[in-house]
Each structure stands twice: as structure tokens, then as C-alpha cells.
N, C-alpha and C positions, 0 to 999 in steps of 0.2 A: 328486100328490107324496106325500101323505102313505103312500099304499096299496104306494108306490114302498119307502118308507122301513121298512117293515111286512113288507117281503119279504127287508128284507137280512138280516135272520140267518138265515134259511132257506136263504142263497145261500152256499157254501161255496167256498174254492178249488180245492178237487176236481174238484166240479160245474165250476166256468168252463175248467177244462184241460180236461174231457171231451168237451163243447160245441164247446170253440174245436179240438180235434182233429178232432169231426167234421167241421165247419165247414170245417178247411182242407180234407179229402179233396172236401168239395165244391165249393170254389169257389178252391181255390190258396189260397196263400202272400198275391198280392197282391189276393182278394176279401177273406180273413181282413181285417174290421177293425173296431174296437170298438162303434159303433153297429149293427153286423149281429149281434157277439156280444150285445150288452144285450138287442138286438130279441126274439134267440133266446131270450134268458133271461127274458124281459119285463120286462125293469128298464130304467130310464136308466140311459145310458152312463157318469156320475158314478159310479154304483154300486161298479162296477168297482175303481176307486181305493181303495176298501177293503183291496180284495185285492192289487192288483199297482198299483206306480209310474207303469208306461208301458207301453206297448206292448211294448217291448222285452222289460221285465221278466216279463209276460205268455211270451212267445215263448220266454225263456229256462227257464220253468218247464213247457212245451209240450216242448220237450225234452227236457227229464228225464225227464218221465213217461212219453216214449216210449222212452228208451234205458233205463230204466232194469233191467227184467225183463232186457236181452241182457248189460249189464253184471255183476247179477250169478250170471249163467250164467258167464259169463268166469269170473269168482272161483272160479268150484270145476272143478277136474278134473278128468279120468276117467282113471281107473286103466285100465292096457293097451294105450292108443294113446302114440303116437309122438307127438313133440314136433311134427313139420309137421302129421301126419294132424289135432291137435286143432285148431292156429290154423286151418289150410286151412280147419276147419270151423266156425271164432271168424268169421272173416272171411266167409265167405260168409253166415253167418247176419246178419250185420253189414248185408249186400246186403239180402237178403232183407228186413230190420225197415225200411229208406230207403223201398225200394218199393214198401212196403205202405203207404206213405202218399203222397198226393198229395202233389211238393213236399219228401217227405221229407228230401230232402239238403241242398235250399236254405234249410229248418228247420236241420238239426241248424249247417251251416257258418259260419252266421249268429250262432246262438245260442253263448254262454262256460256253463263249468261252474257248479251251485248251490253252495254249502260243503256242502249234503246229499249229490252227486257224487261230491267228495270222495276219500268216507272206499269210496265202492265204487272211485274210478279206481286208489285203494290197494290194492283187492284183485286187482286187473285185473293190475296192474304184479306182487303176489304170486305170483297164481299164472303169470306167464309167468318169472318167476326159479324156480320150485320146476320147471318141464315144463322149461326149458334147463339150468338151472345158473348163469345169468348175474347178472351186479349191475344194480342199478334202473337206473341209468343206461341202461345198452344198452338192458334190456326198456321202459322210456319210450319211448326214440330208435325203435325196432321198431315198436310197439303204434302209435305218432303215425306214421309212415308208413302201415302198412296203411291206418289208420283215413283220411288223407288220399287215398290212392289209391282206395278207396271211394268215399269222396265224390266227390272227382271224376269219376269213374267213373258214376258214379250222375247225377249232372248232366247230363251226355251222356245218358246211357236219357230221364231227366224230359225234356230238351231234345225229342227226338227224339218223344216221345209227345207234347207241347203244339203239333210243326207239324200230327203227326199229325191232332189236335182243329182246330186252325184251319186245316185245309188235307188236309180229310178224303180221301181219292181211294184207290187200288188201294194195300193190303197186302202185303208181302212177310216170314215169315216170317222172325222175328229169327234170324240165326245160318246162315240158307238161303244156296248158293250163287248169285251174282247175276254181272252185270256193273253197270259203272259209270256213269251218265244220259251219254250223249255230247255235248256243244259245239262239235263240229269239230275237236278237236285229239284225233288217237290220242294213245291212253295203257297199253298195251301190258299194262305190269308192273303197272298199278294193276289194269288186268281181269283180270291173272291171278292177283297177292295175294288180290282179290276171292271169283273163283273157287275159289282154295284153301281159303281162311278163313273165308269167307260174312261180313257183316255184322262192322266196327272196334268196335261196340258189343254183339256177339253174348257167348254163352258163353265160347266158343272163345277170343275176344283174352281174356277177364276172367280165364279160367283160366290163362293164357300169361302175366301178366302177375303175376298172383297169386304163381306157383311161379319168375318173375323174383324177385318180393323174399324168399322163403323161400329160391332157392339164396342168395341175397347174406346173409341174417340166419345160412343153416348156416356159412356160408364166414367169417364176421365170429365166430360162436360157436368156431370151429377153431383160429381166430387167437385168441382173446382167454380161452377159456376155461381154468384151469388143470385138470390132468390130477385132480384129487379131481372138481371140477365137470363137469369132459367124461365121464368114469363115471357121475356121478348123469342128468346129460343123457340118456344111450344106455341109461339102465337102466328107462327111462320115466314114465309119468306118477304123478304122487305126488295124493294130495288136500293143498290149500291150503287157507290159513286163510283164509275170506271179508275 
């Protein structure tokens, strides 16, 4: 105990975010749990309590420090792209940072913002008013869809890779054309969507799906934006203040 006690200022909350994110990539979401983080860090689980309330609180700070580099990339723009070309490419990096961790999505959906969060989800909402034109309002109402059609999105991929693990068998290419496992009942149009599409969870639908809420956010910016704002929108992207 004492040798335990000897260790704690050595133990940082840095150190247990870094730990407990490798941790998740190793064993999920639901192996992640505090006696396996202590083990790892060779402290009793008491320890911990130091640093975070609960679990939760734990998880909540797991988050941040994964989102937090994509976020503030958000905050600043790039000069010369068009207002879809930069989100298309907010969002897909968005993809990208979920499924680089095991579990990624079912982290961030779980987990609320830090008050450290914050002051970046401020600059996130910034710079999507300075690339459109628009007021905080809409760029919020925007930014919280993408951000939800991701996750979900992403959930389906995790889903789809955890049968994979527990019910290992023949591969097929994400995104490849297929047909559909038969049961007896033809299904005609599903084998042929199938066919066209490859894989409900490939590129293909994520991109289809993407530029579904980019036409509806150009179409809601048409409508709502006044003609000062619709010139600065189509005149491109500005740098924003973090």
C-alpha cells in the first residue's frame, strides 16, 4: 500500500488517458475497465479517484483527447476551397479519427463535452460561419448533424467488424459488389441495389449520404442567407479565428 501511495504523483492524468486509449483499442469499450487500467499502470484502482470521479468521468476525458487535434483543424480554414470541398473533407476526417480506434464511435456518443471542449466547439461553429456566411445558429444545427450521421455511420462499420471478430469466416471486400445471403425468399431489387452499390456500409453509401446533407445545408444556406452573406459564402474560404 504504501509503495502504491509513493507512485501517485508520478501518475498523471495524461498518463491514464493514454493508457486507457490504448487499452480501449485493445480490448473495446466494454474490456476498458478500471481495475485492468490500475493493473496496467500498477497502482490500485483507488488510485485513479485522484484523477477522475468515475468511470464516466474517465471516458469523458478519453474523448477529448481523442477529438481534440480534429477539432482544432476545424477552427482554421484553408484559403481557396469552396465551402462543401472543406466540410466534405471536416467530415470525412471526422470518419477517419472514430475508426482509428477501436470502439471509437461508441466512445465519443457516449461521452458530453469537457468545459475545456468548449472554447474549441466555439471555434468549430467560427469557422463554419466565416466558409458559409451563416449565423451560429444554422452553423450548430449543421456541424451537430454531420457530426451525428458519422457516428452513426461509424457504428454500423464497428458493428460489422465485432461479428467479423466473433464469427471470423470468408471476407468480402467493403464497398465490393455482392449479392445478398439468400433465405428462401427472392429479393430481386435488394440484389440489384446490392450489385450497383456494393456494401450499405461501403464508401460508396458514406459518400451518397455525405453530399445528401451538403445539398440540404447549400439549399437551407440559399434560403436563409442574406445576399452581403451569400457573396462572402461563394467568394471562399477566409481564415477563422481559432
Amino acid at each position: 500500500m504504501t509503495a502504491a501511495l509513493n507512485r501517485l504523483p508520478l501518475l498523471d492524468r495524461e498518463q491514464v488517458v493514454r493508457v486507457a486509449l490504448r487499452l480501449l483499442d485493445e480490448a473495446g469499450l466494454d474490456g476498458l475497465t478500471l481495475r485492468r487500467l490500475a493493473a496496467e499502470l500498477d497502482v490500485k484502482a483507488p488510485a485513479l479517484y485522484w484523477h477522475f470521479t468515475n468511470k464516466q468521468d474517465l471516458l469523458d476525458h478519453m474523448a477529448h483527447v481523442m477529438t481534440e487535434p480534429w477539432m482544432r483543424a476545424v477552427a482554421v480554414t484553408t484559403a481557396g476551397q469552396g465551402w462543401e470541398d472543406w466540410l466534405a473533407e471536416v467530415v470525412r476526417t471526422y470518419r477517419a479519427l472514430l475508426l482509428s480506434h477501436r470502439d471509437g464511435a461508441r466512445l465519443a456518443a457516449s461521452t458530453r463535452p469537457l468545459p475545456g471542449s468548449l472554447p474549441l466547439l466555439d471555434g468549430c461553429i467560427a469557422a463554419f460561419q466565416q466558409a458559409t456566411g451563416c449565423g451560429p445558429g444554422q452553423a450548430l444545427q449543421s456541424l451537430t448533424t454531420l457530426i451525428a450521421f458519422v457516428r452513426g455511420f461509424v457504428l454500423d462499420e464497428e458493428a460489422a467488424r465485432h461479428r467479423v471478430r466473433e464469427q471470423p469466416g470468408p471476407r468480402t471486400r467493403q464497398g465490393s459488389k455482392r449479392t445478398v445471403p439468400r433465405g428462401g425468399q427472392p429479393v430481386p431489387h435488394l440484389d440489384a441495389a446490392m450489385h450497383e452499390t456494393g456494401s450499405p456500409n461501403g464508401e460508396g453509401t458514406f459518400e451518397y449520404g455525405l453530399h445528401l446533407i451538403l445539398d440540404g445545408i447549400g439549399g437551407t444556406l440559399r434560403r436563409h442567407t442574406t445576399p452581403r452573406n451569400d457573396a462572402q459564402a461563394t467568394s471562399g474560404i477566409h481564415k477563422a479565428a481559432v
